[in-house]
C-alpha positions in Angstrom: 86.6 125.3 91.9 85.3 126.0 88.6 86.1 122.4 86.4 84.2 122.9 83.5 81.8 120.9 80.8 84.3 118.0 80.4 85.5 118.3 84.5 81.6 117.8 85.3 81.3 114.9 83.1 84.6 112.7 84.1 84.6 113.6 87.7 81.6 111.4 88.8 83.5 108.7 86.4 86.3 109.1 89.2 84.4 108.8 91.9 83.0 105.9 90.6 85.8 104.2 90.1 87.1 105.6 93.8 84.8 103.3 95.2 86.3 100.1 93.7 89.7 100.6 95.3 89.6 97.1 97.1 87.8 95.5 94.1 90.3 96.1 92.0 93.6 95.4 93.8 91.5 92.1 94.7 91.4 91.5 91.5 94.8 92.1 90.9 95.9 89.6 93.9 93.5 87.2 92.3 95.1 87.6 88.4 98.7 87.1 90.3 97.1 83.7 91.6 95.8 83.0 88.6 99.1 82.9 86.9 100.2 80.0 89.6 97.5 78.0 89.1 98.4 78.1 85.0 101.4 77.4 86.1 100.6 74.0 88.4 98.2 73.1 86.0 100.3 73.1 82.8 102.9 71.2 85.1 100.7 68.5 86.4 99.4 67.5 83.1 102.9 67.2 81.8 103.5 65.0 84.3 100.4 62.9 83.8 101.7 62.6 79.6 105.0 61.4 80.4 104.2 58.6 82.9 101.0 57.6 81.0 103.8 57.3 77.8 106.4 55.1 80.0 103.3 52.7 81.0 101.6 52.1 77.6 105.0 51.3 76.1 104.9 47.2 75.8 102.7 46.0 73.3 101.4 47.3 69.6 97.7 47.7 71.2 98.3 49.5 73.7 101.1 51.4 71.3 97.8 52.4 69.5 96.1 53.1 72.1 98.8 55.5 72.9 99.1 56.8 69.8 95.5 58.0 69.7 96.3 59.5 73.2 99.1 61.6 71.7 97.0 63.2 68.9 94.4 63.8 71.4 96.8 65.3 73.7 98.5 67.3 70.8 94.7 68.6 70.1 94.4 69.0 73.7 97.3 70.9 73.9 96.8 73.0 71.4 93.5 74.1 72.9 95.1 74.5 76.2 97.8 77.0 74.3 95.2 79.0 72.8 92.9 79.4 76.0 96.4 80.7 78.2 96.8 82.9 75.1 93.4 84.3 75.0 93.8 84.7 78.8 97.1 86.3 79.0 95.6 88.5 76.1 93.0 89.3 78.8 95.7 90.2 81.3 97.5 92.3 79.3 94.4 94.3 78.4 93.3 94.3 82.7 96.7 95.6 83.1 96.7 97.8 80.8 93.9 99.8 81.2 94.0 99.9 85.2 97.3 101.4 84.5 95.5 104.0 82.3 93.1 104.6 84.9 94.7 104.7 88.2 97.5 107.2 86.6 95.1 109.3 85.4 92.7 109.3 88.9 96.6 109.9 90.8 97.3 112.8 88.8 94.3 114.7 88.7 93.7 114.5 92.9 97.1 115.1 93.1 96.6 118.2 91.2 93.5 119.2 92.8 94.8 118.8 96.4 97.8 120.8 95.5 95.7 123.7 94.2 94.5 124.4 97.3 97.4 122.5 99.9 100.2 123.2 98.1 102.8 120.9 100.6 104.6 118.8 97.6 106.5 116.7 100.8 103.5 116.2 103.0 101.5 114.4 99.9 104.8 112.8 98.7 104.9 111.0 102.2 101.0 110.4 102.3 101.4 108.4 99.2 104.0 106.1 100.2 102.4 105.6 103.6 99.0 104.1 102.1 101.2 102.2 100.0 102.9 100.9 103.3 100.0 100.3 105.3 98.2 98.9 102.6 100.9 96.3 101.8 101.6 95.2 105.2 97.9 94.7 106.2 98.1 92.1 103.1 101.4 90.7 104.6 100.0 90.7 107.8 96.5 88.9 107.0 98.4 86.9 104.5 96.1 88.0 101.5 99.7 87.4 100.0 102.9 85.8 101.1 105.4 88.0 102.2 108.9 88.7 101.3 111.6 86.9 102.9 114.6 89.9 103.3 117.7 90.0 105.0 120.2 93.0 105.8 121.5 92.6 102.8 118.5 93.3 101.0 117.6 96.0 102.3 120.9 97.2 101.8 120.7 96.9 98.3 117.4 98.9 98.3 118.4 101.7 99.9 119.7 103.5 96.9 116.8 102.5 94.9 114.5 104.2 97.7 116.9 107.1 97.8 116.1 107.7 93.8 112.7 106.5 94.2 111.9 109.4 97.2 114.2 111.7 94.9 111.9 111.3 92.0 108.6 110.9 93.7 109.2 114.3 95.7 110.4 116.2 92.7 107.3 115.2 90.1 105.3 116.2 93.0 106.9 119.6 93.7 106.6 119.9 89.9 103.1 119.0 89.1 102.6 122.1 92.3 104.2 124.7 90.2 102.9 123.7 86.2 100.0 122.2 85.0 99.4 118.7 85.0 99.6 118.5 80.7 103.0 120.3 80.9 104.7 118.6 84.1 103.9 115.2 81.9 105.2 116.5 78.4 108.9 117.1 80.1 108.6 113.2 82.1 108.5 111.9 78.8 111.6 113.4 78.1 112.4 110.4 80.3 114.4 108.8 77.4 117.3 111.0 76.7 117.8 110.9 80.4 118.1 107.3 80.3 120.6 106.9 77.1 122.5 109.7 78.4 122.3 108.0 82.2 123.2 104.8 81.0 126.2 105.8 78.5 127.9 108.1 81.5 127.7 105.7 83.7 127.3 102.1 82.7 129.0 103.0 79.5 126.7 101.4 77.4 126.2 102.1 73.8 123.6 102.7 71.5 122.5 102.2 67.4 122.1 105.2 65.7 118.5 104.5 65.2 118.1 105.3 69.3 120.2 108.2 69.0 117.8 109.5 66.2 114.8 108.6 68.0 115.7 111.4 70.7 115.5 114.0 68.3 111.8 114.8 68.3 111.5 113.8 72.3 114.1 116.3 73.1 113.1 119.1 70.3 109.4 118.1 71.3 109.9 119.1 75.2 112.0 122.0 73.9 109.1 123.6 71.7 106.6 122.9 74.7 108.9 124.4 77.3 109.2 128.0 75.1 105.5 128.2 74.5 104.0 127.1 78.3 101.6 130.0 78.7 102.1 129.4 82.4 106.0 128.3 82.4 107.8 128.3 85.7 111.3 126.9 86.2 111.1 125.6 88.8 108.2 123.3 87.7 110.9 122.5 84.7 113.9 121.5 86.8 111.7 119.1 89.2 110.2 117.7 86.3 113.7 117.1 84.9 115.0 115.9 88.1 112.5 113.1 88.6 113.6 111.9 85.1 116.9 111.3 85.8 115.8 110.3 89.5 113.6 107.5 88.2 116.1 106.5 85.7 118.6 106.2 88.3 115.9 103.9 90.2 115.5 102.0 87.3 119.4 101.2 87.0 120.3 100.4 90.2 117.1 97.8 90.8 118.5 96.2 87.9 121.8 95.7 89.4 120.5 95.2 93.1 117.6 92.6 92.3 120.4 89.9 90.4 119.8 86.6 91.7 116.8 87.7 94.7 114.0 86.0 93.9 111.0 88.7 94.7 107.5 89.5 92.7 107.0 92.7 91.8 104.4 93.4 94.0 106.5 92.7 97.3 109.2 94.3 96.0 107.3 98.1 95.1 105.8 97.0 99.0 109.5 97.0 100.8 110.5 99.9 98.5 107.6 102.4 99.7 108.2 101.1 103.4 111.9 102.2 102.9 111.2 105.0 100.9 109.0 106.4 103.4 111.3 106.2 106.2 113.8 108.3 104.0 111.1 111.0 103.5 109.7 111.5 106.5 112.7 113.3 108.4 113.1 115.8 105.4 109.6 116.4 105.2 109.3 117.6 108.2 112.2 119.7 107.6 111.2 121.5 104.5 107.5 122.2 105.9 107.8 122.7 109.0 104.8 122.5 111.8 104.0 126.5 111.3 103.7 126.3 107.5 101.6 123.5 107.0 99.1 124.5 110.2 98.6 127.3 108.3 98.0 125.7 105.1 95.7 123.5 106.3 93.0 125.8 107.5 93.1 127.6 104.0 92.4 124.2 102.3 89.7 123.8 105.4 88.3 127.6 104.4 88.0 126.5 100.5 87.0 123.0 100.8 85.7 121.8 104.1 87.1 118.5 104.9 86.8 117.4 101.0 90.3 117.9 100.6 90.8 115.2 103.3 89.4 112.6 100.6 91.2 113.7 97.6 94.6 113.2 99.9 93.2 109.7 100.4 92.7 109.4 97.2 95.8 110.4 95.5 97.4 108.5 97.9 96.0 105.3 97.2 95.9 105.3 93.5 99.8 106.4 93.6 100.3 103.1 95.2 97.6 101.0 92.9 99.3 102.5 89.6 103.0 101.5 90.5 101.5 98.0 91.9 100.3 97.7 88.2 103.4 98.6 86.8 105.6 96.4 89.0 103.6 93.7 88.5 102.8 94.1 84.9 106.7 93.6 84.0 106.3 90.1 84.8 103.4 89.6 82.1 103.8 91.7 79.5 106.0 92.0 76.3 108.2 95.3 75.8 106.1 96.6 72.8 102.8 96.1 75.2 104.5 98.2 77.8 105.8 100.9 75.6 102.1 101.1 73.9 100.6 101.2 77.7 103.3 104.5 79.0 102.1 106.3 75.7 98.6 105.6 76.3 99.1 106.5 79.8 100.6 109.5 78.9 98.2 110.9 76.4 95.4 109.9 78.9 96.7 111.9 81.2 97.6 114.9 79.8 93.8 115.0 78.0 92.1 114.5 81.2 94.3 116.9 82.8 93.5 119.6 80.1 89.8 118.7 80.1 89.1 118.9 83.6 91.7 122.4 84.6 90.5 123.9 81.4 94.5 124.3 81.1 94.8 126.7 78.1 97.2 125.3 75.2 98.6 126.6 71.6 98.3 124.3 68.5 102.3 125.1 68.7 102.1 123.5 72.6 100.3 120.9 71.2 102.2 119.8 68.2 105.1 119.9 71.1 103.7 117.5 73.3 102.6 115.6 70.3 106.1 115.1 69.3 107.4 114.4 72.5 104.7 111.4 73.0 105.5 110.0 69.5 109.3 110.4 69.6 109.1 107.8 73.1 106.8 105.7 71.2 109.7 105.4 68.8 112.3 105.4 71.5 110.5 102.5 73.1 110.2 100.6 69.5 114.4 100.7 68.5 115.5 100.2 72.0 113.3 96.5 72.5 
């Protein structure tokens, strides 16, 4: 497949970077450790102040003495602030860009396996099953602790995996029928799904200022839609559908996480396991045995077994990026997230572009354009 100047130049970039899978979710494991040991740390030593204050209580020396204690622990504890600042500054930025990174790897092998295996179900379950593997091996070798559930729990999650499979099957299908660029411009009509989701249903209300702010997203994805060289509706309608699926996730793991105490990363673990039980009965219902055989030697023809790795790739990058993003909620302020799914976004759809040679207008462009700045400003009012 012809990729181009830009595809020829990124692509070993990828590969690269396809060979540090298990560097980097070790270092992601270790940052999540990290975070406990700040945590024991800045306990301990407030322990240490306090009883060291009660001791030195009884005379004026040693009142002294602990005075010049106190404005060596206030220096000292200034410096400690500043170094857990400079290091959750670091964290933010490790988070940030691997969630840059790993969405923009995902996409562009999921768009490249589709070109040539077009089976939106098959990869849909492939993703969630390295996710699944991959988290109970760590379960299982106890590179972290896992999760204690009940029936209840899992209970709770089902609907969440039901939106979750819902969402993940239908961005899939879409990316299969549009281009990569297009298929991202409609998710971040994501927005106006969730204001409208949330109103309907929870009957929240809003200021005018996020009411305004869904202007440009909607006219934005509106001005894209009517000048998509290569529109297809059905493309539009899954895109669509995984907004208002994934906002429906969103909703329902707010109300079916109260008072469980989980980390993100366990809890994105238990959701793919269930998720991927949910899948696999209607995958194999919507492409059947006869289908896909066939499929798969016309990827073999046109690729050899290369395909094989892109699959593998996808998959585990799927899983990587929504680790990030699980686990990133727990360190990272509102505005930092916002700032990282714009950047996420744009990165994505200029890879994508770059690398299919996807032809675009300057009035396509000025839509997506709008679309990425009006959920910047969505994101900003709504904090």
């Amino acid at each position: 497949m012809n990729i181009g100047i830009g595809g020829s130049f990124l692509i070993p970039i990828l590969h690269f970077f396809s060979t540090q899978t298990t560097v980097c979710s070790g270092a992601l494991f270790l940052l999540k450790a990290e975070k406990s040991l700040l945590k024991m740390t800045t306990h301990s030593k407030f322990k240490f102040r306090s009883s060291s204050k009660k001791k030195n209580s009884a005379s004026r020396r040693e009142s002294k003495k602990r005075d010049g204690r106190i404005q060596r622990s206030e220096v000292d504890g200034k410096s400690t602030n500043k170094e857990n600042m400079t290091t959750k500054k670091k964290k933010v930025m490790i988070f940030f860009m691997l969630c840059c990174l790993f969405s923009m790897i995902m996409n562009l092998y999921n768009k490249k396996v589709l070109n040539v295996f077009p089976y939106p179900w098959f990869l849909s379950a492939t993703s969630l099953a390295a996710g699944s593997i991959l988290m109970i091996t760590c379960w299982t070798l106890r590179i972290i602790d896992a999760p204690r559930t009940d029936f209840k729990f899992w209970l709770s999650l089902f609907p969440v995996a039901l939106a979750h499979t819902i969402g993940h099957v239908a961005a899939t299908t879409s990316v299969s029928k549009v281009s990569v660029s297009f298929s991202q411009i409609i998710r971040g009509g994501e927005p106006a799904c969730s204001v409208f989701m949330s109103s309907f249903f929870l009957g929240e209300s809003y200021s005018l200022a996020v009411y305004l702010s869904l202007v440009p997203i909607i006219g934005g994805c509106s001005l894209s839609a009517l000048t998509e060289l290569d529109f297809n509706m059905t493309g539009f309608l899954c895109a669509m559908t995984a907004n208002f699926a994934f906002v429906g996730r969103n909703i329902l793991s707010k109300q079916g996480m109260k008072g469980k105490s989980i980390s993100g990363m366990n809890y994105y673990g238990c959701l793919s396991i269930l998720s991927l039980i949910i899948l696999i009965p209607a995958a194999i219902v919507n492409e059947d045995l006869n289908i896909f055989t066939t499929g798969w030697e016309i990827a073999y023809s046109k690729t050899g077994y290369g395909f094989l790795g892109w699959i593998v790739m996808q998959s585990v990058f799927y899983h990587l990026s929504n680790q990030v993003a699980y686990m990133s909620l727990e360190d990272i302020t509102p505005l930092a997230l916002s700032i990282s799914n714009t950047a996420k976004r744009i990165t994505i759809i200029v890879s994508s572009i770059i690398i299919f040679k996807t032809p675009i207008t300057v009035v396509n462009a000025l839509g997506a354009l709008t679309t990425i700045l009006g959920t910047f400003f969505y994101s900003q009012v709504n904090i």
